[in-house]
RODO-2510 file (C-alpha; in nm, 4 decimals, decimal comma):
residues 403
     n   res          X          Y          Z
     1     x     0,0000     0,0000     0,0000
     2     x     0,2897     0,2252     0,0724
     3     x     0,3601     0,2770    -0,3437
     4     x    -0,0266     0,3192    -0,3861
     5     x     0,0391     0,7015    -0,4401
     6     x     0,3901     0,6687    -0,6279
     7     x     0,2470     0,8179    -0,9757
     8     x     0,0746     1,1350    -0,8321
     9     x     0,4000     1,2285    -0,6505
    10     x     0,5997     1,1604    -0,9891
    11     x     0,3189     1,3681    -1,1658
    12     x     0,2645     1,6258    -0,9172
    13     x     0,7171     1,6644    -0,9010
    14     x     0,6707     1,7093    -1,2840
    15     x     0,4739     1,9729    -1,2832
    16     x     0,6950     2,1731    -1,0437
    17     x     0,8306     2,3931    -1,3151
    18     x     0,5171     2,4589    -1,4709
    19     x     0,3936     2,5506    -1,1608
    20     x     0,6980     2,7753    -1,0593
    21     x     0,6277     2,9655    -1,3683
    22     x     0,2071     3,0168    -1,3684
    23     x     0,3123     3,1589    -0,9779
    24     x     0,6036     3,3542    -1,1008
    25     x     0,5249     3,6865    -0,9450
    26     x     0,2718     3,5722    -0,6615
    27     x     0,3091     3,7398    -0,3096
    28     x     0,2491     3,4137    -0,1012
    29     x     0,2209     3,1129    -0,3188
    30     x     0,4975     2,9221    -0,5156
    31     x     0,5258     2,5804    -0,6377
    32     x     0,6996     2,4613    -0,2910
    33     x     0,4008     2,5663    -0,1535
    34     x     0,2011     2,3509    -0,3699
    35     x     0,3598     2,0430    -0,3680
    36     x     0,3741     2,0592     0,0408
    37     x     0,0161     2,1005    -0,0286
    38     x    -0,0160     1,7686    -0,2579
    39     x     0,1932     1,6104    -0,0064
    40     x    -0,0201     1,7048     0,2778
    41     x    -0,3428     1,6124     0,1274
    42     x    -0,2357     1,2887    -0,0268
    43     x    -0,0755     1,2141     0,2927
    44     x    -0,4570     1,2847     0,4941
    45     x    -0,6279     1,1702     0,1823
    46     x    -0,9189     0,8430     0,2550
    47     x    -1,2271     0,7734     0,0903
    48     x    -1,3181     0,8864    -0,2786
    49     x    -1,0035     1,1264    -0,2094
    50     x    -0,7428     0,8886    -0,2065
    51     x    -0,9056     0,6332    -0,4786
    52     x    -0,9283     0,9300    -0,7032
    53     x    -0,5646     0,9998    -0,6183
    54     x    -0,4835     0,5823    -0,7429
    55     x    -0,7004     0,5367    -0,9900
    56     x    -0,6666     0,8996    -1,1882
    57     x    -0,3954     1,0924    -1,0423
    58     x    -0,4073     1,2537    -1,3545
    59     x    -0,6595     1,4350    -1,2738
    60     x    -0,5693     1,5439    -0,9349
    61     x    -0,2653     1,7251    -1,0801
    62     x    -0,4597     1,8634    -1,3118
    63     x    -0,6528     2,0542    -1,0419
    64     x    -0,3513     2,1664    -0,8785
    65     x    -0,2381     2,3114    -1,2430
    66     x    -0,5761     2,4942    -1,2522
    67     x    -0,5649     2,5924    -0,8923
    68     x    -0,1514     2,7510    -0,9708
    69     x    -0,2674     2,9380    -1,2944
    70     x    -0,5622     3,0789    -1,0640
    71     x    -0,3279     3,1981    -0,7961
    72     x    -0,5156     2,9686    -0,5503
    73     x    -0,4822     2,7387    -0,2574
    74     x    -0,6692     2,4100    -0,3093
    75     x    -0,7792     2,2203     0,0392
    76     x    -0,6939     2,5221     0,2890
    77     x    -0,8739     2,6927     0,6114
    78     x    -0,8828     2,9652     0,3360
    79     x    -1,1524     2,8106     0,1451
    80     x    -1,0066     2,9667    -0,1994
    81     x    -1,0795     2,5817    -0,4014
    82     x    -1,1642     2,2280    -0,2852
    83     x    -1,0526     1,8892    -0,4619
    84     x    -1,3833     1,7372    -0,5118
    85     x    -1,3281     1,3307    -0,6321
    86     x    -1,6406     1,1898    -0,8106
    87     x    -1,7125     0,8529    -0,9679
    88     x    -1,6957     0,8246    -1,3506
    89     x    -1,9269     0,6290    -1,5320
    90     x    -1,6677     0,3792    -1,6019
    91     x    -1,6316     0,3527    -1,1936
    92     x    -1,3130     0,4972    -1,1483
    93     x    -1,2890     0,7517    -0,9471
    94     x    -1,1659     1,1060    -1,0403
    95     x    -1,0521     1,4801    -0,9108
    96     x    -1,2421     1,8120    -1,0075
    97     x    -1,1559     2,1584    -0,8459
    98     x    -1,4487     2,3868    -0,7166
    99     x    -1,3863     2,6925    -0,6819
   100     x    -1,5404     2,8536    -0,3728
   101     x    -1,6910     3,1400    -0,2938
   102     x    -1,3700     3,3133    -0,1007
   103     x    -1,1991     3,2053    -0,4070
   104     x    -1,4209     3,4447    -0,5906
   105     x    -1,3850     3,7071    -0,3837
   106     x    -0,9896     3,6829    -0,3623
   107     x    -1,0100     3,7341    -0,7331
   108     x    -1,2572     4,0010    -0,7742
   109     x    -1,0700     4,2073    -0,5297
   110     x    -0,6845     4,1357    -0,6258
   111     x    -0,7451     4,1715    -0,9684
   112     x    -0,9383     4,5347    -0,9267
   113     x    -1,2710     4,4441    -1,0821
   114     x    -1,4166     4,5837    -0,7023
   115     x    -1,3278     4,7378    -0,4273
   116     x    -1,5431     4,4911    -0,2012
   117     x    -1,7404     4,1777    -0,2303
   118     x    -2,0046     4,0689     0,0419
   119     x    -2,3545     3,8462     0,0478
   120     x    -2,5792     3,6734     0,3308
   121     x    -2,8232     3,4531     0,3072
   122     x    -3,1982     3,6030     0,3177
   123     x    -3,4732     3,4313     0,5362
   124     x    -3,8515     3,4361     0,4847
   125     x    -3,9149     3,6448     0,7939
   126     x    -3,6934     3,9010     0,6751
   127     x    -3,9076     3,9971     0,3458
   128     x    -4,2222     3,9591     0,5609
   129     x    -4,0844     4,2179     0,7750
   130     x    -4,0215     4,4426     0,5500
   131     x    -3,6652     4,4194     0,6094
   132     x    -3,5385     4,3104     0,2581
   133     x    -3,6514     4,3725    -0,1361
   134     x    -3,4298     4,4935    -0,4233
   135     x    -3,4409     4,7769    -0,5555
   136     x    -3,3151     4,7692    -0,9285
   137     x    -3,2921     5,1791    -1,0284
   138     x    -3,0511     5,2500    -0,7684
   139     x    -2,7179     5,2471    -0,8713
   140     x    -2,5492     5,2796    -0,5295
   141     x    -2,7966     5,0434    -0,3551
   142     x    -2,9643     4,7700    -0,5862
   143     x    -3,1037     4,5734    -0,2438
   144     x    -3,2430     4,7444     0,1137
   145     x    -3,1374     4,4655     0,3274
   146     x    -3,1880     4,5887     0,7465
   147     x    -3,0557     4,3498     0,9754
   148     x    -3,1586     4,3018     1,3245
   149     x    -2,8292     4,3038     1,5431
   150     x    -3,0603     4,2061     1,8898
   151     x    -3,1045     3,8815     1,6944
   152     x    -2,8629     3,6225     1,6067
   153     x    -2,9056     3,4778     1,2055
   154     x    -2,9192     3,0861     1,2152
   155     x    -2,6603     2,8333     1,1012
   156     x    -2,6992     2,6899     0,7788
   157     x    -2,4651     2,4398     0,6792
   158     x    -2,6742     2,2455     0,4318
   159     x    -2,9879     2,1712     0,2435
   160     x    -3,1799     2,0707     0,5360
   161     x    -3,0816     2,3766     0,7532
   162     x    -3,1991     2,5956     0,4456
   163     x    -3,5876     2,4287     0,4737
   164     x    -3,5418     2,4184     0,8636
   165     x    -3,4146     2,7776     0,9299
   166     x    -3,6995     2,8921     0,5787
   167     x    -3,4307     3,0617     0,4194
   168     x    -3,5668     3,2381     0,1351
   169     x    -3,2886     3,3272    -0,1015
   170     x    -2,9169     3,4598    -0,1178
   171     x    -2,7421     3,8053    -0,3158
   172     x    -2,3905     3,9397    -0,3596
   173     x    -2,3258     4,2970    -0,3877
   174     x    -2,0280     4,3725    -0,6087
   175     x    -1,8798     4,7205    -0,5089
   176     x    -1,7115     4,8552    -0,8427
   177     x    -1,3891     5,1300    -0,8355
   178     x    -1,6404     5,3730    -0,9938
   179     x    -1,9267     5,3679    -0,6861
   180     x    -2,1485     5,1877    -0,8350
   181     x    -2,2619     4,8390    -0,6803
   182     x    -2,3893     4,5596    -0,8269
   183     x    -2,5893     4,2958    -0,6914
   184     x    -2,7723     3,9685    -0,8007
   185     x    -3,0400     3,7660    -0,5629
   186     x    -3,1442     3,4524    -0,6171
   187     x    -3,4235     3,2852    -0,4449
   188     x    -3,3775     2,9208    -0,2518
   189     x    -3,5507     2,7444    -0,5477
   190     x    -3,2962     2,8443    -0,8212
   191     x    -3,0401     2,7656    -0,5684
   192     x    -3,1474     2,4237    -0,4891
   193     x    -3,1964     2,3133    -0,8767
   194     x    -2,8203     2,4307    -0,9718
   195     x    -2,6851     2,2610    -0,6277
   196     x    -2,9315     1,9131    -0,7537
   197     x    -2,8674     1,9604    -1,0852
   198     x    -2,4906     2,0531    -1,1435
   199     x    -2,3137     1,9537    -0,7844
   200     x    -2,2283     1,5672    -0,8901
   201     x    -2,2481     1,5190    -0,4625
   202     x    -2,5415     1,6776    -0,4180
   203     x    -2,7694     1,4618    -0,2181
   204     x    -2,4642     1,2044    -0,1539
   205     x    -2,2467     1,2486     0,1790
   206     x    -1,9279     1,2134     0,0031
   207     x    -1,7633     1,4595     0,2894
   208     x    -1,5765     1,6399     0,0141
   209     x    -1,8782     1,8356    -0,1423
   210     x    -1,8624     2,2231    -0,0042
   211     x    -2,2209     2,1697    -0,0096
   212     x    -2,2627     1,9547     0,2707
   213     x    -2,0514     2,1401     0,5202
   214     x    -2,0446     2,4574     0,3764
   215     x    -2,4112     2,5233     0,2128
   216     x    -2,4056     2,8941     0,2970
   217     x    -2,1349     3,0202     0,1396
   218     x    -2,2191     2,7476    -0,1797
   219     x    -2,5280     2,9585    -0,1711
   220     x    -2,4227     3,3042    -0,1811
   221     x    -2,1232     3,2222    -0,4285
   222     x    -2,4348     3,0516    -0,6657
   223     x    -2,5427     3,4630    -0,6968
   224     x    -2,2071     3,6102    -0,6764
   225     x    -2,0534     3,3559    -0,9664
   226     x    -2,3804     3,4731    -1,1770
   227     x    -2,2652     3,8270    -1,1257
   228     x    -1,8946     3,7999    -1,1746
   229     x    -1,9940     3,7186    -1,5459
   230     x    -2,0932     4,0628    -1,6272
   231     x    -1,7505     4,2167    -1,4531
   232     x    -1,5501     3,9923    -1,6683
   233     x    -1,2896     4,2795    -1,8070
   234     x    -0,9209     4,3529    -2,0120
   235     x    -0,6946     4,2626    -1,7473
   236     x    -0,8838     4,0677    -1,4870
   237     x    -0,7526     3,7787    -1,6613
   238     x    -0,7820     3,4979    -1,3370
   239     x    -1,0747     3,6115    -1,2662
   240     x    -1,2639     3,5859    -1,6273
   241     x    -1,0206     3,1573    -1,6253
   242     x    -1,2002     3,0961    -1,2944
   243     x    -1,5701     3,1774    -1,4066
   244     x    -1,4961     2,9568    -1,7319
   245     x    -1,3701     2,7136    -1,5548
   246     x    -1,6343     2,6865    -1,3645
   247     x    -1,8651     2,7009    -1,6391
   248     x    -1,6974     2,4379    -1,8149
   249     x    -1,7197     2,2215    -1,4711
   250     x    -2,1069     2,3129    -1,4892
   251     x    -2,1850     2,1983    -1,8584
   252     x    -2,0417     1,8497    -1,7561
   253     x    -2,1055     1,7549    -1,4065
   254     x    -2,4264     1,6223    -1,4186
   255     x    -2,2639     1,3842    -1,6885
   256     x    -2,0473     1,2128    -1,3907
   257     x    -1,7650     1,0743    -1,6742
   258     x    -1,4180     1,1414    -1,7373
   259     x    -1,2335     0,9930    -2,0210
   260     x    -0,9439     0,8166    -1,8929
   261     x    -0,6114     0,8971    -2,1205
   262     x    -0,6089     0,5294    -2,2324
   263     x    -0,9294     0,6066    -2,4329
   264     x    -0,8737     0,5471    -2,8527
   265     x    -0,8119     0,8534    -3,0314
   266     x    -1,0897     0,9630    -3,2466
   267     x    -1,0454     1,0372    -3,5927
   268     x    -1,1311     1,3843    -3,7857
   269     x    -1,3414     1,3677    -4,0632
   270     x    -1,2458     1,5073    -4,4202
   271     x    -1,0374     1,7599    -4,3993
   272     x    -0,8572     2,0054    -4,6688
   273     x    -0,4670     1,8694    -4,7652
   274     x    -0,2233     2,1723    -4,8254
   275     x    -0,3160     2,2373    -5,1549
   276     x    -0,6892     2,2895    -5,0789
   277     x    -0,7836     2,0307    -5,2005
   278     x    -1,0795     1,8008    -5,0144
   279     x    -1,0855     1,4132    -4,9653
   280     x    -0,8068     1,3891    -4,7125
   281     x    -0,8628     1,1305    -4,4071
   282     x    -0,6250     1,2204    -4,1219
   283     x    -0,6258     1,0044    -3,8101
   284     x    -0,4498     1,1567    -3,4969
   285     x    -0,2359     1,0469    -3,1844
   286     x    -0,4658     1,0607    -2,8279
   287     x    -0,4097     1,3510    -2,6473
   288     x    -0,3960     1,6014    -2,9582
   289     x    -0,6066     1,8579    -3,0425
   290     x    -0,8440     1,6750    -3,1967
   291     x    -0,8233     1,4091    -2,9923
   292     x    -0,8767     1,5963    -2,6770
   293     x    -1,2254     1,7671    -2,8345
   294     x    -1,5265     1,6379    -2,6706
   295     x    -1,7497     1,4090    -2,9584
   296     x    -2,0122     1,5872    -3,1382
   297     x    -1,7345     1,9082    -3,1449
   298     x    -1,6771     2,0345    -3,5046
   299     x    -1,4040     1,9829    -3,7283
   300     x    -1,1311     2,0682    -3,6542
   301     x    -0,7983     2,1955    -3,8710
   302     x    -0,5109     2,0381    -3,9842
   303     x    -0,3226     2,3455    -3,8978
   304     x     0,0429     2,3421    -3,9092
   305     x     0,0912     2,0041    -4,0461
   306     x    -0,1389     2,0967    -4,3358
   307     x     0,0637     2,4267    -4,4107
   308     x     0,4055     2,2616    -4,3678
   309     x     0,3949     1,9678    -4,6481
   310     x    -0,0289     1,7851    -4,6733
   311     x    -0,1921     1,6062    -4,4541
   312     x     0,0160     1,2676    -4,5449
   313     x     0,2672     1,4076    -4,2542
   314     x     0,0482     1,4466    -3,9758
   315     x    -0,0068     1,0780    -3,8949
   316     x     0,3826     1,0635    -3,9849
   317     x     0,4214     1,3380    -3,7113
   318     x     0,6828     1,5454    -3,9010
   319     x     0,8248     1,2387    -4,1029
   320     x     0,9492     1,3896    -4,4283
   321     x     0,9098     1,7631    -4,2977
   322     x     1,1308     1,9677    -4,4921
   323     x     1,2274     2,2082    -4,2491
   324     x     1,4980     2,0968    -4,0732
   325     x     1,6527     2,2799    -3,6819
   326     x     1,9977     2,3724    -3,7586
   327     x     2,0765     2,5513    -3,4589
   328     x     2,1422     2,4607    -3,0386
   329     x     1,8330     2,5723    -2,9417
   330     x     1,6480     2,3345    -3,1350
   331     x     1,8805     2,0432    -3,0404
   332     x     1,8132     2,1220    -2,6835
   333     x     1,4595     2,1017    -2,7428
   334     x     1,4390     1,8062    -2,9076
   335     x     1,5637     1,6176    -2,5773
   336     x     1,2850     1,7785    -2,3969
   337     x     0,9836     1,5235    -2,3253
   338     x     0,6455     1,6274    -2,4236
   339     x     0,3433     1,7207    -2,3098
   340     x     0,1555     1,4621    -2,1100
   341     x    -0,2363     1,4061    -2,1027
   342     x    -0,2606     1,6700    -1,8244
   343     x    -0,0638     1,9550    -1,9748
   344     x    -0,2643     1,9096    -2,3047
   345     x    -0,5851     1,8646    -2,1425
   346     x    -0,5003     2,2186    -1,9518
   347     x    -0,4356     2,3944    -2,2852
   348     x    -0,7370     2,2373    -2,4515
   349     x    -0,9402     2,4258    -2,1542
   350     x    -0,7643     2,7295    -2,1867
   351     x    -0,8737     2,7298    -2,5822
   352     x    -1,2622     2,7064    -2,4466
   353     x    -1,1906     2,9442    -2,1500
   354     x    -1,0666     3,1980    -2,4102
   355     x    -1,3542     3,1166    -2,6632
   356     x    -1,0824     3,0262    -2,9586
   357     x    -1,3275     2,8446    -3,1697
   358     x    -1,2023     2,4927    -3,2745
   359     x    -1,0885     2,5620    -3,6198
   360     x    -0,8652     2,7894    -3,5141
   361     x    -0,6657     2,5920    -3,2533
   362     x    -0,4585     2,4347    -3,5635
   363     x    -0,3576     2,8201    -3,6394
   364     x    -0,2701     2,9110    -3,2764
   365     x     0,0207     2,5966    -3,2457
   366     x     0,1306     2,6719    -3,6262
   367     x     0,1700     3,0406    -3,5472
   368     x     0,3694     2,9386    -3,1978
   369     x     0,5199     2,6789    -3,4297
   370     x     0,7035     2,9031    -3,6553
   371     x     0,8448     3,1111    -3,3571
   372     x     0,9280     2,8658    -3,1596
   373     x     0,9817     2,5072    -3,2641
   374     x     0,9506     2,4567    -3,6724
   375     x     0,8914     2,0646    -3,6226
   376     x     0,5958     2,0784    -3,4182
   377     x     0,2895     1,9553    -3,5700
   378     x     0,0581     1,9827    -3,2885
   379     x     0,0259     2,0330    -2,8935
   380     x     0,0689     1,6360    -2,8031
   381     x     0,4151     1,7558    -2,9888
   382     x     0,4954     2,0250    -2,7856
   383     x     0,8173     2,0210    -2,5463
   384     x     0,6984     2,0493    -2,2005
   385     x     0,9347     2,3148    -2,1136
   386     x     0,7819     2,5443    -2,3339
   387     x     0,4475     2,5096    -2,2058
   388     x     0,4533     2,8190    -2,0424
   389     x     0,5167     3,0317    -2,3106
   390     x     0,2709     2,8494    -2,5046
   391     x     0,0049     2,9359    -2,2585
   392     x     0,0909     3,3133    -2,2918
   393     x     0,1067     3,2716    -2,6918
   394     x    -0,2402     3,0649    -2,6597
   395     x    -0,3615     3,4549    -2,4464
   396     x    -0,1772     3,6978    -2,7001
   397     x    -0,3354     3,4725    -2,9825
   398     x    -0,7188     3,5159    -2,7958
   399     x    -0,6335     3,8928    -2,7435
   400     x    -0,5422     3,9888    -3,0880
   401     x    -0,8447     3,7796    -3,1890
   402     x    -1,0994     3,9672    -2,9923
   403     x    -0,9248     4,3391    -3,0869
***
């Protein structure tokens, strides 16, 4: 049993550097910090925790990739992002991160989209008081919410506290640089269908969910993540991954499956060969582009294998590629592994978080390609030392894009 956990510490210890550099510049956290973290929590780790942590490690480093680009700590009294483990539909059992609602706020305000962030939980007797409505004209003070300091506001720490306690909703006031302040409420109903509907533990006591022990603040971040959409910025970069991410997270959790990095590549349908013309069958390596794209997904581009001699060489990866590296550089890269299933399945996110519509992904690696690394075909290609640089190419690409 003692080796049980011997490939997420040789994962998690690969991704040090990658790490190092998505924290480069961070006032507390570093990739130390991170890995003391992995080791603390696989350490602790029982249950669906440490079976996702055998089974799909994979995916556990994945989240602490996502948590490190976020500028977050996963698993802490800070409550920034939780490890949640799930079972697949194949019955293994895998890692997603949640992003809490202090993790929200932590954004919002570091990154300057406000100057404050706050929410409660509203109960029944409140509105019939009198004591709380909204108020959507006002610009400085969207909801009248009077609390009653002689009396003490109930515990609610899940779903059955909520129907005990007749809680009656939840908001989040966003208070913007320019005075204004935002807010959003949503009643207990539309709270309760996303918990049931997109929380993959929401009825089960898994003892990881933030829903069971934490239904409050799972409440008011259900309100406040609705509102951070419309804050969403140039330069509040983190901020606009984490709501994506989330989003992504929401599109697929009731689904309950993860693809396991075993799975057989998928092939793309006709595609164009370099001289334009149609008819061309390419097949491609799992883990690539077009491997990584969820079925049903359009077509997508041959990209720089197309431009750089037909589609022949993709399946070839590069055999017969006229364009040969000369120089040290290149040499040096050459000895450089790859990326593995969880750096590629990070950038394939970061394509989606960005909105870089699948036909274009081809054109983002060719153009990072030419710069960079000449014999690279496509991301399952890529040296894993430059995925960093990638990853800011992949944002410059999104930026000029969008201009």
């Amino acid at each position: 049993m003692a080796n049980d956990l011997a490939t997420f510490e040789q994962l998690i210890h690969e991704k040090e550097a990658v790490m190092g550099e998505l924290l480069e510049g961070h006032k507390y956290l570093s990739a130390k910090r991170m890995l003391a973290l992995a080791s603390m929590i696989a350490t602790g780790s029982y249950g669906k925790l440490r079976k996702s942590l055998i089974e799909m490690p994979f995916t556990v480093v994945n989240c602490f990739v996502q948590a490190a680009d976020l500028g977050l700590e996963p698993n802490t009294k800070l409550n920034h992002c939780a490890l949640v483990p799930f079972q697949t539909k194949k019955g293994t059992y895998a890692c997603q991160l949640i992003i809490q609602y202090q993790g929200y706020v932590h954004l919002a305000i570091s990154c300057g989209a406000c100057d404050d962030v706050r929410g409660l939980l509203v109960y029944q007797s409140e509105i019939d008081a009198g004591n709380f409505y909204e108020q959507p004209t006002s610009r400085t003070e969207p909801i009248f919410h009077k609390l009653d300091p002689t009396q003490a506001r109930p515990t609610v720490n899940n779903a059955a506290d909520a129907v005990k306690h007749k809680v009656a909703g939840a908001y989040a006031l966003a208070f913007l640089p320019s005075g204004v302040v935002k807010a959003k409420y949503m009643g207990l109903d539309e709270i309760e269908y996303i918990r049931k509907t997109y929380s993959k533990a929401a009825d089960a006591e898994s003892g990881y969910s933030p829903w069971e022990k934490r239904w409050s603040e799972q409440a008011i971040k259900t309100p406040l993540r609705n509102l951070m959409k419309t804050m969403r910025m140039t330069g509040e970069a983190k901020l606009s991954r984490a709501i994506e991410l989330d989003e992504t997270q929401w599109s697929t959790r009731h689904e309950t499956e993860l693809e396991a990095p075993d799975d057989p590549p998928r092939p793309v349908v006709v595609m164009q060969d370099a001289d334009g013309q149609d008819g061309k069958r390419v097949d491609v390596t799992a883990g690539s582009e077009r491997a990584s794209a969820p079925k049903g997904d359009s077509p997508l581009p041959v990209g720089a294998a197309a431009r750089s001699g037909g589609a022949e060489q993709v399946s070839a990866h590069g055999a017969g590629n006229p364009r040969q590296a000369g120089n040290v550089a290149q040499d040096s890269l050459s000895s450089d592994p790859t990326l593995d299933e969880t750096e590629q399945d990070l950038i394939i996110k970061r394509y989606r978080q960005l909105k870089i519509p699948g036909e274009e992904w081809g054109e983002v690696v060719y153009s990072f390609a030419q710069a960079h690394c000449p014999d690279v075909h496509g991301i399952e290609d890529l040296p894993s030392s430059l995925l960093p640089a990638y990853l800011k190419h992949v944002e410059q690409f999104a930026e000029r894009r969008n201009e």
